[in-house]
C-alpha positions as CSV (number, residue, x, y, z in Angstrom):
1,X,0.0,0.0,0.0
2,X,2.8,2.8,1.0
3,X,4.5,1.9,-2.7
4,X,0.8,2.4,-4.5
5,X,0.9,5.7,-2.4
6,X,4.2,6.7,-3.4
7,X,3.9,6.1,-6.8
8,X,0.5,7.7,-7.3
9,X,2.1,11.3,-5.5
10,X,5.4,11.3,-8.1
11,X,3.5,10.5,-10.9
12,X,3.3,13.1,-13.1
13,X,4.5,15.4,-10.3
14,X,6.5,17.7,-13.2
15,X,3.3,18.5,-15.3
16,X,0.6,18.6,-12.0
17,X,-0.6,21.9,-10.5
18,X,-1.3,22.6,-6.8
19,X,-5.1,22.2,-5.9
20,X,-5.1,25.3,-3.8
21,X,-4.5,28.9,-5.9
22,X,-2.3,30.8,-3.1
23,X,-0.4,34.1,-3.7
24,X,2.5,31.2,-4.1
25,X,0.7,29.3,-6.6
26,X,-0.2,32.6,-8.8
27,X,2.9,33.4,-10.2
28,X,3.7,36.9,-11.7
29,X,5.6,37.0,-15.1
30,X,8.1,39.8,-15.1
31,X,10.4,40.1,-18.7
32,X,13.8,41.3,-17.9
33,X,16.2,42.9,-20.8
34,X,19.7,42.2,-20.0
35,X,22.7,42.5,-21.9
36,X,22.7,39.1,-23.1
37,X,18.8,39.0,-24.8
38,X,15.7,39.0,-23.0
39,X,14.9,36.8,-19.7
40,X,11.8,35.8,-18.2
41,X,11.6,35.8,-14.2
42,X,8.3,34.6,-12.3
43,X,7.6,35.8,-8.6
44,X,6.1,34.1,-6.0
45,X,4.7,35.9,-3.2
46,X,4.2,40.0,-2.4
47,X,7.8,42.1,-2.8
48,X,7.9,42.9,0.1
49,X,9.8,40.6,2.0
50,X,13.5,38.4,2.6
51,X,14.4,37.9,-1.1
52,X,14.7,34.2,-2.5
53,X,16.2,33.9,-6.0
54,X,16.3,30.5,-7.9
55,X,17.6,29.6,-10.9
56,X,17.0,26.3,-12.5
57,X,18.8,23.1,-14.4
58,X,18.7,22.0,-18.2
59,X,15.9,21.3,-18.9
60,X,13.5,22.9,-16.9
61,X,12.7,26.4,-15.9
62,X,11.3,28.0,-12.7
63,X,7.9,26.8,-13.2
64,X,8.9,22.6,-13.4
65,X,11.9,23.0,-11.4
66,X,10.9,25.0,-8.1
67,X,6.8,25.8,-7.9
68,X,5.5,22.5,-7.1
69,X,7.7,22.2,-4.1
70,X,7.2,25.6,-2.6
71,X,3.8,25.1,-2.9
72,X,4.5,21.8,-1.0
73,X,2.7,21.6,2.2
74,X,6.4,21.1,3.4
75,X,7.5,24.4,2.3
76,X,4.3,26.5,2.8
77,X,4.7,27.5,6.2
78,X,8.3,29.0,5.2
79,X,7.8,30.4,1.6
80,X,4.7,32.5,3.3
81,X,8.1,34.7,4.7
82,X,9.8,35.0,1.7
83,X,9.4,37.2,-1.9
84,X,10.5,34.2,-4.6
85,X,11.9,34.9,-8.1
86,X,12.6,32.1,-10.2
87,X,15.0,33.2,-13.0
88,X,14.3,31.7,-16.3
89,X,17.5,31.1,-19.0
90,X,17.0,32.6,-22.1
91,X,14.4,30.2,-24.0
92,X,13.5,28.4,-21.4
93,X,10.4,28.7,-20.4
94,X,7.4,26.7,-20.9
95,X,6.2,26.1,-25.2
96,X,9.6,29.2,-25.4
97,X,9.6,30.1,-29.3
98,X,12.9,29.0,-31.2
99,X,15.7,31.0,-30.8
100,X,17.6,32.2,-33.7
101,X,19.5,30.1,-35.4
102,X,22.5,32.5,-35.9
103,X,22.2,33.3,-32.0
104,X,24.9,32.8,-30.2
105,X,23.8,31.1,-26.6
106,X,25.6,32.6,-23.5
107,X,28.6,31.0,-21.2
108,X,28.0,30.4,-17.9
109,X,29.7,33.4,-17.1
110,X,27.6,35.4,-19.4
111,X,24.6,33.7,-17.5
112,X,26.2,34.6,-14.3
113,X,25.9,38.4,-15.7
114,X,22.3,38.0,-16.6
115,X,21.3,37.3,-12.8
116,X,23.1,40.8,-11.8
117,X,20.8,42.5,-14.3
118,X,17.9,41.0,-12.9
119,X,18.7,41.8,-9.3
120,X,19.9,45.5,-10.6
121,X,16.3,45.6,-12.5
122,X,13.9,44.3,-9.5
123,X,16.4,46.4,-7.2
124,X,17.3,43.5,-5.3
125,X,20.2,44.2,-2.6
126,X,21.0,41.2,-1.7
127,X,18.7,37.2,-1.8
128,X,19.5,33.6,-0.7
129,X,20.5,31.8,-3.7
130,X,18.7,28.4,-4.6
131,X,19.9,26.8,-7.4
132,X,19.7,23.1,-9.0
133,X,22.5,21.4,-11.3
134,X,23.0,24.5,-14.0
135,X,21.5,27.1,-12.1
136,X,23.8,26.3,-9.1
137,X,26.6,26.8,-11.5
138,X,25.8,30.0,-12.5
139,X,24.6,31.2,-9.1
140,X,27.7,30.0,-7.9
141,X,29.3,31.8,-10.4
142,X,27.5,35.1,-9.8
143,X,28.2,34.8,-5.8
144,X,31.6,34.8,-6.4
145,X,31.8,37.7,-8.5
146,X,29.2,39.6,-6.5
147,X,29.7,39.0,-2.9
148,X,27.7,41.7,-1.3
149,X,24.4,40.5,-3.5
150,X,24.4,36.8,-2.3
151,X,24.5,35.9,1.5
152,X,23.1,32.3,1.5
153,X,23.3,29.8,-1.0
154,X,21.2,26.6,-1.2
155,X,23.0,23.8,-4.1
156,X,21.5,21.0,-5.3
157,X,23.7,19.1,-7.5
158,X,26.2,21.9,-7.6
159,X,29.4,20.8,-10.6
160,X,31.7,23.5,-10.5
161,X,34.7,21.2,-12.3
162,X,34.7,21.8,-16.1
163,X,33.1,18.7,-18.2
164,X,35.9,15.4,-17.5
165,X,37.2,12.7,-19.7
166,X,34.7,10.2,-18.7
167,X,31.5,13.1,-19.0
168,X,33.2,13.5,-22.8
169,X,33.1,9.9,-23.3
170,X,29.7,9.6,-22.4
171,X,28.7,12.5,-24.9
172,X,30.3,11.2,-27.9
173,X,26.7,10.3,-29.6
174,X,24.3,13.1,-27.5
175,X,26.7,15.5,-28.9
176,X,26.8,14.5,-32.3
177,X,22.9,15.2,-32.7
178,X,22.5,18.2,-30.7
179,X,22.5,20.6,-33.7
180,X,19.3,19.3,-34.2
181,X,15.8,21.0,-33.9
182,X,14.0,18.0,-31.9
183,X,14.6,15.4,-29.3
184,X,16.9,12.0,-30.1
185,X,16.7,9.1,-28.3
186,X,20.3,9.9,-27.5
187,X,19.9,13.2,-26.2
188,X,16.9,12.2,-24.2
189,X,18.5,9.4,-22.7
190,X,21.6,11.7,-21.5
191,X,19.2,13.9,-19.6
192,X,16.9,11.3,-17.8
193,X,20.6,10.1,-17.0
194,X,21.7,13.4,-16.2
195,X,18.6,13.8,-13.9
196,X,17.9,10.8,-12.7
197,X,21.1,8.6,-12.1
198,X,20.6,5.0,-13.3
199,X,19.5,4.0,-9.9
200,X,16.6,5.9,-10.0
201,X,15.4,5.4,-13.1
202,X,15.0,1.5,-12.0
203,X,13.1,2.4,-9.2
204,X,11.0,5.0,-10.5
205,X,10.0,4.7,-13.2
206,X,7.3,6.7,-13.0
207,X,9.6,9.6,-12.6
208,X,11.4,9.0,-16.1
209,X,8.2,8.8,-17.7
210,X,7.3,12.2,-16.1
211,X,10.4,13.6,-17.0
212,X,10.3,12.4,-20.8
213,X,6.8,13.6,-20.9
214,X,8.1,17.4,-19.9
215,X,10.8,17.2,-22.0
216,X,8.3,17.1,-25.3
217,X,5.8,18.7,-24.6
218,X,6.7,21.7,-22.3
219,X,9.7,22.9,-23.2
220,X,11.7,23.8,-26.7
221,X,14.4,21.0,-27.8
222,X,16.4,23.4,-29.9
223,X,16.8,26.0,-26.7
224,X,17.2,23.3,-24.2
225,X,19.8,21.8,-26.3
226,X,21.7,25.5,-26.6
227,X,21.5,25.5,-23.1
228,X,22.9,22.1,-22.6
229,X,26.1,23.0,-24.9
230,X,27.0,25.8,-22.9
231,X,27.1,23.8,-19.9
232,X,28.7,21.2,-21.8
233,X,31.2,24.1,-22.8
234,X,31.6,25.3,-19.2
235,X,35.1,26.6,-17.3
236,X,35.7,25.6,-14.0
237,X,34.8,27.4,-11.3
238,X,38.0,28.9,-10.2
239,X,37.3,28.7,-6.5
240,X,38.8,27.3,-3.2
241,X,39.1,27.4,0.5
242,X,39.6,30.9,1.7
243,X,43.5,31.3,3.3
244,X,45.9,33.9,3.4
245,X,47.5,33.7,-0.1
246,X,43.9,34.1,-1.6
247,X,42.2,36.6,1.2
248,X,42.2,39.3,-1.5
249,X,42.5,37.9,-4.5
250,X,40.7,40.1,-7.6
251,X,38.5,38.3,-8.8
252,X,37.5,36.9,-5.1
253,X,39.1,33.1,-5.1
254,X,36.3,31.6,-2.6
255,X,32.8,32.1,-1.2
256,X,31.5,34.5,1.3
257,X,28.2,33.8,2.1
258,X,26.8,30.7,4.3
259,X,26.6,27.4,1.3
260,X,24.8,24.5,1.5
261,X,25.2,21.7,-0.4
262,X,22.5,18.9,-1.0
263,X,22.6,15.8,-3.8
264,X,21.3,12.1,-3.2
265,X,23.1,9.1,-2.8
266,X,22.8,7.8,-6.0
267,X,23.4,10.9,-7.8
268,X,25.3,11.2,-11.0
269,X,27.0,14.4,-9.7
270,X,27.5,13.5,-6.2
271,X,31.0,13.4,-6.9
272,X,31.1,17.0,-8.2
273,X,29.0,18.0,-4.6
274,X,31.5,16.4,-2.8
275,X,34.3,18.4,-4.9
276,X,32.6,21.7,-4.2
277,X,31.7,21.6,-1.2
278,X,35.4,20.4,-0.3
279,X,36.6,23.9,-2.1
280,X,34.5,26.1,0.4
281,X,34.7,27.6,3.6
282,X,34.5,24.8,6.3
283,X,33.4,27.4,8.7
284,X,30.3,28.4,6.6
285,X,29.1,25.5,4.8
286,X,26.9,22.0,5.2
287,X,27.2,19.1,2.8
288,X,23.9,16.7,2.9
289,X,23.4,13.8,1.6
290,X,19.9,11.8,1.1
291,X,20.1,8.1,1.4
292,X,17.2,6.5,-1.3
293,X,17.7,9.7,-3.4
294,X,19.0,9.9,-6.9
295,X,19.6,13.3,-9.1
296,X,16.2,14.2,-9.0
297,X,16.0,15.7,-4.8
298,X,13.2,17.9,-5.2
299,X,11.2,15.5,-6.5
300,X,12.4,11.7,-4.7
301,X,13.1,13.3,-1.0
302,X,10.7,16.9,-0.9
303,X,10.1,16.9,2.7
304,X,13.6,16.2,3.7
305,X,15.0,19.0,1.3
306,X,12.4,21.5,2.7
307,X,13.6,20.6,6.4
308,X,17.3,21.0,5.6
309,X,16.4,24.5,4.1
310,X,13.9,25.1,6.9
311,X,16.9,24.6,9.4
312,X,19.5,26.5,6.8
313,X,17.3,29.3,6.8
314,X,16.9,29.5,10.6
315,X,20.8,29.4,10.5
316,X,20.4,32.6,8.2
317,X,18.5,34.5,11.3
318,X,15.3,33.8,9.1
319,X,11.8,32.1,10.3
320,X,13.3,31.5,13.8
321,X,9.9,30.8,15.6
322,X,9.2,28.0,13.8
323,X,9.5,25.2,16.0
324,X,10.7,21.5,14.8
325,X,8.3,18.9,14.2
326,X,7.9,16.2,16.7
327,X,9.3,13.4,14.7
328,X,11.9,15.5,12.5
329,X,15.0,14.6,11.2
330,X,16.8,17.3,13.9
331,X,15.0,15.7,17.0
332,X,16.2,12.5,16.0
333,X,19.6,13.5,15.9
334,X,19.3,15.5,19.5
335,X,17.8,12.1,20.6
336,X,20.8,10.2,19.2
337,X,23.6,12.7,20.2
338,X,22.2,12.5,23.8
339,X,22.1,8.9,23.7
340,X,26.1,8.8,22.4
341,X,26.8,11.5,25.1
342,X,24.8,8.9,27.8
343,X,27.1,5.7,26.3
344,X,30.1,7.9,26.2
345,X,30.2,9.0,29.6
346,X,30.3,4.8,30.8
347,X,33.3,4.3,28.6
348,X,31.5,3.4,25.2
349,X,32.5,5.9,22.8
350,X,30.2,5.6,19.6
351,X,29.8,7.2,16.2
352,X,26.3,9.1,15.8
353,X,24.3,7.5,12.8
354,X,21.7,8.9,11.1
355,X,19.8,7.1,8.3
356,X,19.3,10.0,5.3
357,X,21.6,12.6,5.2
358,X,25.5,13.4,5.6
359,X,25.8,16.9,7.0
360,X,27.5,19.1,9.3
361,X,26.3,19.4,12.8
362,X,23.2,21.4,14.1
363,X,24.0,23.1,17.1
364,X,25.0,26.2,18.9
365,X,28.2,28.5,18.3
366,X,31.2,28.2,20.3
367,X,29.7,25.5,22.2
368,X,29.9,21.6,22.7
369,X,27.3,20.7,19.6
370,X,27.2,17.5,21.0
371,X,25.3,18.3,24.4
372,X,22.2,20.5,23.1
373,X,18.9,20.3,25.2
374,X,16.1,19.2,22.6
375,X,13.9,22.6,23.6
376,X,16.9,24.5,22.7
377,X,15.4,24.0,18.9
378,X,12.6,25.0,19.5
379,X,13.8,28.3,20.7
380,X,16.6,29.2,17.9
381,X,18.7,27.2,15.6
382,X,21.5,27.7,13.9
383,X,22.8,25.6,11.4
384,X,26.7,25.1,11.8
385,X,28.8,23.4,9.0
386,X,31.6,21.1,10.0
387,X,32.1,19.5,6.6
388,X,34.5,16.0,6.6
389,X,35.7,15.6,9.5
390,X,35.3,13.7,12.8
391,X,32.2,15.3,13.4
392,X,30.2,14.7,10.6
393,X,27.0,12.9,11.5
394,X,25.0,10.6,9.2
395,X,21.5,11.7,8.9
């Protein structure tokens, strides 16, 4: 019965709309001119309020990628806070015309340049970044060349390497029909790979068929495939850990704001997660990992991505009267940390496991974040990032 129930809620789950028309679920359309062609941004919510700024993978846009799961009862209670844009790549949105033929698609870094334009035209100060697989490259990108604009970053399948030998061999055929106007087999393929992760796509396959569905009949081929080779064209992100030699580097060598990392366990980029996150500041970022999760987070584990950013947002100063609920994946681990604390003080030191996610630890600063009362939660939490090291806890 739970797997007829599981089923039934992913199916379709690209192509559905919420039952309930909020002020989240009416999205505005808001065409932005930047210096590299026209963009489309949708907002979710009144502008008023803590700006959230998403920017989506290949293949999608803001309306597939994000709007189904912040109108999630999960996220509901914590989007209510926030003004939401979801930035759209040039041709990317839903049944998007054909771009020109002569057009020339831009870099990532170009990309990267088209967010600043939309934050100078709303007059956006500064957000919290949320990007997924492409879009967390470019926001990435666009953190690191405007600190001040960017103090929280949420990445979901972040690859900041450029494109390896083995990503190269696996493109040789995709590549060879990507001048063309429609979908292959071979191009489609790549992206439900690219996606999904071959683990995935044997469990769910209710999720490829959703995907392959959105793929032809909501989005352009010839766009998405121009999006695709600049991403397949992509520098590396020249970043790393902040130190001396690199404090002031021009352009800035590493990120400022608070980062945190999410893929599954069966991702095809959890390697690249792992490599990013490794090349930030230890001090300000998280790396989580879902266990049973493939490429495709937002759509395999919703309500554990909308706690970690629930508890990442808290960290922010944001939504700080929200308490935890009951049987949440943060009480279990106060539960568990108490109980190693209990075992350790009668000479039976133990690791703290956790059964979904790999992350730093949530606790208090400049404290022991191993002894935290489970009402302190409920009062303020902070989100603290101890990534790879001895006290990384399995969630």
């Amino acid at each position: 019965m739970t797997e007829d129930i599981t089923t039934i809620e992913m199916q379709d789950r690209l192509l559905e709309r919420p039952l309930i028309e909020t002020t989240y679920a009416t999205a505005k359309t808001i065409p932005v001119s930047t210096r590299y062609g026209y963009v489309l941004v949708t907002q979710q919510g009144p502008p008023d309020r803590t700006v959230i700024v998403t920017y989506h993978d290949v293949g999608y846009n803001g309306a597939t990628q994000f709007h189904h799961f912040f109108t999630s009862s999960e996220m509901a209670a914590i989007t209510e806070h926030f003004t939401i844009y979801h930035i759209n790549a040039p041709g990317q949105e839903d049944r998007a015309n054909p771009l020109p033929a002569t057009s020339v698609y831009p870099s990532m870094e170009e990309l990267a340049e088209t967010v600043n334009d939309v934050f100078n035209h709303l007059g956006i100060s500064s957000a919290i970044g949320f990007g997924v697989g492409v879009g967390a490259n470019i926001l990435t990108r666009f953190a690191l060349k405007y600190s001040s604009k960017i103090y929280g970053l949420i990445l979901i399948n972040c690859v900041s390497r450029g494109i390896g030998w083995f990503e190269g061999f696996t493109l040789k055929w995709p590549t060879k029909d990507m001048p063309q106007q429609t979908w292959t087999d071979a191009v489609l393929t790549y992206l439900i790979w690219y996606h999904l992760g071959f683990e995935t796509q044997t469990a769910h396959p209710d999720l490829v068929q959703a995907l392959r569905r959105h793929l032809e009949e909501n989005v352009n081929a010839k766009n998405v495939i121009k999006l695709l080779n600049s991403f397949l064209k992509r520098t590396p992100i020249e970043m790393e850990r902040p130190n001396e030699s690199n404090k002031n580097a021009d352009p800035p060598k590493f990120l400022k704001c608070t980062v945190l990392n999410i893929t599954g366990f069966s991702s095809p980029h959890k390697d690249d997660v792992v490599d990013t996150n490794d090349r930030c500041d230890p001090t300000k970022s998280s790396y989580v990992e879902f266990a049973d999760c493939g490429g495709a987070v937002l759509e395999e584990q919703p309500a554990k991505t909308a706690e970690a950013v629930r508890l990442f947002l808290q960290g922010l100063g944001h939504i700080s009267h929200m308490s935890i609920p009951k049987f949440s994946v943060a009480n279990r681990l106060t539960e568990q940390v108490l109980e190693s604390k209990r075992r350790s003080s009668i000479g039976r030191r133990e690791s703290v496991p956790f059964d979904s996610v790999d992350s730093g630890i949530y606790g208090r600063e400049g404290g022991d974040d191993r002894n935290v009362p489970n009402d302190y939660y409920d009062s303020e939490l902070q989100l603290r990032v101890d990534s790879f090291d001895d006290r990384n806890v399995k969630l």
